[in-house]
N, C-alpha and C positions, 0 to 999 in steps of 0.2 A: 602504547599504554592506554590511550583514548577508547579502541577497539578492546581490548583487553579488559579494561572499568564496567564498558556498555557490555561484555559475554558476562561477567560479573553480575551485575542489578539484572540482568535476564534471568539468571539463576537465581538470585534470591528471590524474584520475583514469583519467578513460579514453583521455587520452597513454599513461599510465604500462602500463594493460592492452591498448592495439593493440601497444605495443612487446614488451608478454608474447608478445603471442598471433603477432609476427612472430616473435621467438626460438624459439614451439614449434615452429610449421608449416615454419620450417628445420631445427629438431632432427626432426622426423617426416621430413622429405622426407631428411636426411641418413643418417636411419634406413631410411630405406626403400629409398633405392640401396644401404649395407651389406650391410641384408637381403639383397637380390636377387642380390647378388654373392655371399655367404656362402650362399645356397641352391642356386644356380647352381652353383656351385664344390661343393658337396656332392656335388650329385645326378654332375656330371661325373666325380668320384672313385667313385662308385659304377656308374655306367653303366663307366669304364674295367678295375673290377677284376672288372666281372660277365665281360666280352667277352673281357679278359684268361684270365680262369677256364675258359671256353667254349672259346678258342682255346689252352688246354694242356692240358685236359683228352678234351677229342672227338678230335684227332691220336691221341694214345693208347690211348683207347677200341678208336677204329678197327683201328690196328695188334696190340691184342691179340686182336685177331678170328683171327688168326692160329692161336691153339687151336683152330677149328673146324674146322680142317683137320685131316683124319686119315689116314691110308696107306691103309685100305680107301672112302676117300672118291670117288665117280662124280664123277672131273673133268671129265667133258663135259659136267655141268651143277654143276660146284659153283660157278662164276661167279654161279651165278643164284642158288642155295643162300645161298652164303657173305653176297650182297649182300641178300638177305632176310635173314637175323642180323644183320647191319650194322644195318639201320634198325629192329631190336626194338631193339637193346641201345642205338642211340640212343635209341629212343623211350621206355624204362623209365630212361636216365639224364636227360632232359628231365622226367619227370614229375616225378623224385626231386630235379631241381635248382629246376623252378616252386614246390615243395611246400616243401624244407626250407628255400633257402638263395635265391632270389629274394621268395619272397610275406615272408619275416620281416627282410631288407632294406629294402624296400620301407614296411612296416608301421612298423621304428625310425628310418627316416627321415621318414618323415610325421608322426610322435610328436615327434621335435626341430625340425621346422617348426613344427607351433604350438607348443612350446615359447617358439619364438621368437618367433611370432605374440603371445601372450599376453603373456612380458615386456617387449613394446615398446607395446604397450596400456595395459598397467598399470603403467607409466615414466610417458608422456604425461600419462594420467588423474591421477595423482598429481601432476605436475605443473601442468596445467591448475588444480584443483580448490584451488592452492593461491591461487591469483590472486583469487578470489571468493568474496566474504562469503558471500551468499544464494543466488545463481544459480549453480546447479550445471552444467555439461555433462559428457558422456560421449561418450567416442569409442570407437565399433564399429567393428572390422573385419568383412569379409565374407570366415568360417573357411568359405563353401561352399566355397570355392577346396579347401580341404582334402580334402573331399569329392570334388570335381570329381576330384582329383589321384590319390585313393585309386580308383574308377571308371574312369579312365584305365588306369592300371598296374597294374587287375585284368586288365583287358581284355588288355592287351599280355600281361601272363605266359600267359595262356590263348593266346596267338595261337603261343608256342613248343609246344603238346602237339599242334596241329595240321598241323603241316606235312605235306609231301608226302613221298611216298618217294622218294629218292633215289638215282643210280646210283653209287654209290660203285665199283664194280670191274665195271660198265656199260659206259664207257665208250671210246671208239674211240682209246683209248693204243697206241701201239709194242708196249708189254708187254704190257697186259692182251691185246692182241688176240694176240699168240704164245703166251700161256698158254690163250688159250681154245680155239686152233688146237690146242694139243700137246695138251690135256685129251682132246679130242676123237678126235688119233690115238691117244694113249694106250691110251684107253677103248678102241678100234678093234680093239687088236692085241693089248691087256691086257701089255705090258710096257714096264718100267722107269717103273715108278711111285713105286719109291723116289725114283728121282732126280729127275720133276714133283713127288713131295710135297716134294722138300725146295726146290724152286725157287718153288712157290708160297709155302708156308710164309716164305721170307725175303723175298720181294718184296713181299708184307704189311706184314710185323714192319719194313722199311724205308721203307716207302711212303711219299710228301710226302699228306697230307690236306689241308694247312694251307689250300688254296685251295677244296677242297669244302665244308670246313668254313666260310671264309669265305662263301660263295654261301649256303649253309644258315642260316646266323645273320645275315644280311644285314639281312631284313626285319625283324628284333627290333631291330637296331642302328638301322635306320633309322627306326623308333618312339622308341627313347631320346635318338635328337639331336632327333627334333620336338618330343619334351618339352621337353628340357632346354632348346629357341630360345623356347621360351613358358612360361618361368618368371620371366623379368623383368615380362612382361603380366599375369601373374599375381598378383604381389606388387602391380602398380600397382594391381589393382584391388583387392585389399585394404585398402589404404591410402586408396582413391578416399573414400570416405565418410568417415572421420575427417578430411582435408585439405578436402571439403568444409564439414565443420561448422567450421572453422576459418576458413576463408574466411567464411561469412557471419559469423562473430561479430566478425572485423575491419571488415565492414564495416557491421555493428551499432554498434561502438565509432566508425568514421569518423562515420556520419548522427549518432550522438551528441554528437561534438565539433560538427560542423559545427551541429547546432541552436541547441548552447551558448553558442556562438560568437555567433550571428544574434543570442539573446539579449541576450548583451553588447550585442551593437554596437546594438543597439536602445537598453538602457539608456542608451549612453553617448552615442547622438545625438539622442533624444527623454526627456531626464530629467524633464519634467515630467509625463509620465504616472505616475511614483511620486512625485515632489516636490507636484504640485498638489493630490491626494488627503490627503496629511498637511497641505498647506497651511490645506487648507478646514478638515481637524477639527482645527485648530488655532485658526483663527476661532471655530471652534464651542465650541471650551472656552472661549477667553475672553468669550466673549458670555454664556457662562453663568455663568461668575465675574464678569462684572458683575450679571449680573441676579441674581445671589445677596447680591451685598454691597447691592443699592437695597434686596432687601425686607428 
């Protein structure tokens, strides 16, 4: 009966810890769609206010190029001029925006991802470790993801200081092409240059960029939507290794009922494999209380 109580609490015992260990690997898996949406949703707010920034600040840039116009300025080539200034003073505001205010984005977003990463580890574990006496487990994530993540979105900020040069007042427009005509006769005849400088001058300072602009930052944006579609894959595999170790400990706990079990039911339909053993030393003691009481 003693033996039989103890296959008993064995079994409820580890009823009582598969039903733990089904409760965590829900709370981890519930954790772990959260995550992905909570970092997902991050990075989307960040990817939107970088593009946003891009997209009202280079318009502007552009149009203030408009200073490099001067009244003694050779308009039969200042088309070509003006569009070389264009692409330095992009290119020194790209380096200034990879350097100050993308690469330290990028770095305090990575920092509140394992943020995260960590206190949903150390929830679990403390949870887990509460279930069990002696046998400890632990659950790791796999923070290369972190890595991988930080490697990635180096890469990309570097992929903005390299672009091409661009034809920003290049281009085969209505306008640009009757200013590059007039520059020309201008130049030709050397008057009324006031009047071409103040007509370039404002066709500048008015100019739509918004659409060069977009073509220019293109490639960058199309880099942060492929991130952002492989941050849900990312978190699973994080997660992959702590749900696997949970997985096999339920099914540690399952082979251990089911032994338990066999146990029992062995006890309970072959008793005289325990019954016939006490039998005999039970013969045996009184054979030998008698054979005590003769001498």
């Amino acid at each position: 009966m003693e033996l039989e109580n103890g296959v008993h609490e064995d079994i409820n015992w580890n009823e009582e810890l598969l039903t733990s260990l089904h409760d965590t690997h829900e709370q981890l898996d519930d954790m772990k769609n959260e995550m992905a949406d909570d970092i997902t949703t991050s990075f989307c707010d960040i990817k939107d206010a970088l593009t946003g920034q891009l997209m009202s600040e280079l318009p502007h840039l552009l149009q203030n190029c408009s200073e490099f116009i001067e009244e003694d300025s050779n308009f039969s080539t200042l088309h070509v001029d003006l569009n070389e200034e264009m692409n330095k003073r992009v290119a020194l505001y790209m380096k200034d925006f990879v350097n100050n205010e993308l690469k330290q984005t990028i770095k305090d977003w990575i920092v509140n991802c394992k943020s995260e990463f960590e206190n949903s580890q150390m929830t679990c574990n403390h949870t887990l470790n509460q279930l069990f006496n002696e046998k400890k487990i632990f659950l790791q994530g796999d923070f290369k993801v972190l890595d991988d993540w930080r490697r990635y979105l180096e890469r990309m900020a570097r992929s903005l200081l390299r672009f091409e040069k661009v034809n920003f007042v290049l281009r085969n427009t209505p306008s640009q092409l009757l200013l590059k005509g007039a520059g020309k006769l201008v130049e030709s005849i050397s008057k009324s240059k006031d009047k071409l400088h103040s007509k370039y001058k404002n066709y500048i300072e008015n100019a739509d960029f918004t659409q060069i602009v977009e073509d220019l930052i293109a490639p960058f944006i199309q880099q942060l939507d492929l991130f952002e579609g492989s941050t849900d894959w990312d978190v699973d595999w994080f997660f992959s290794n702590p749900l696997d170790v949970l997985n096999n400990e339920m099914e540690e706990a399952e082979l251990a009922i089911e032994r338990h079990n066999n146990s029992l039911h062995q006890m309970q339909e072959k008793p005289e494999i325990y019954s016939d053993p006490l039998t005999l030393f039970d013969l045996k003691l009184r054979q030998y209380e008698l054979m005590n009481r003769i001498d």
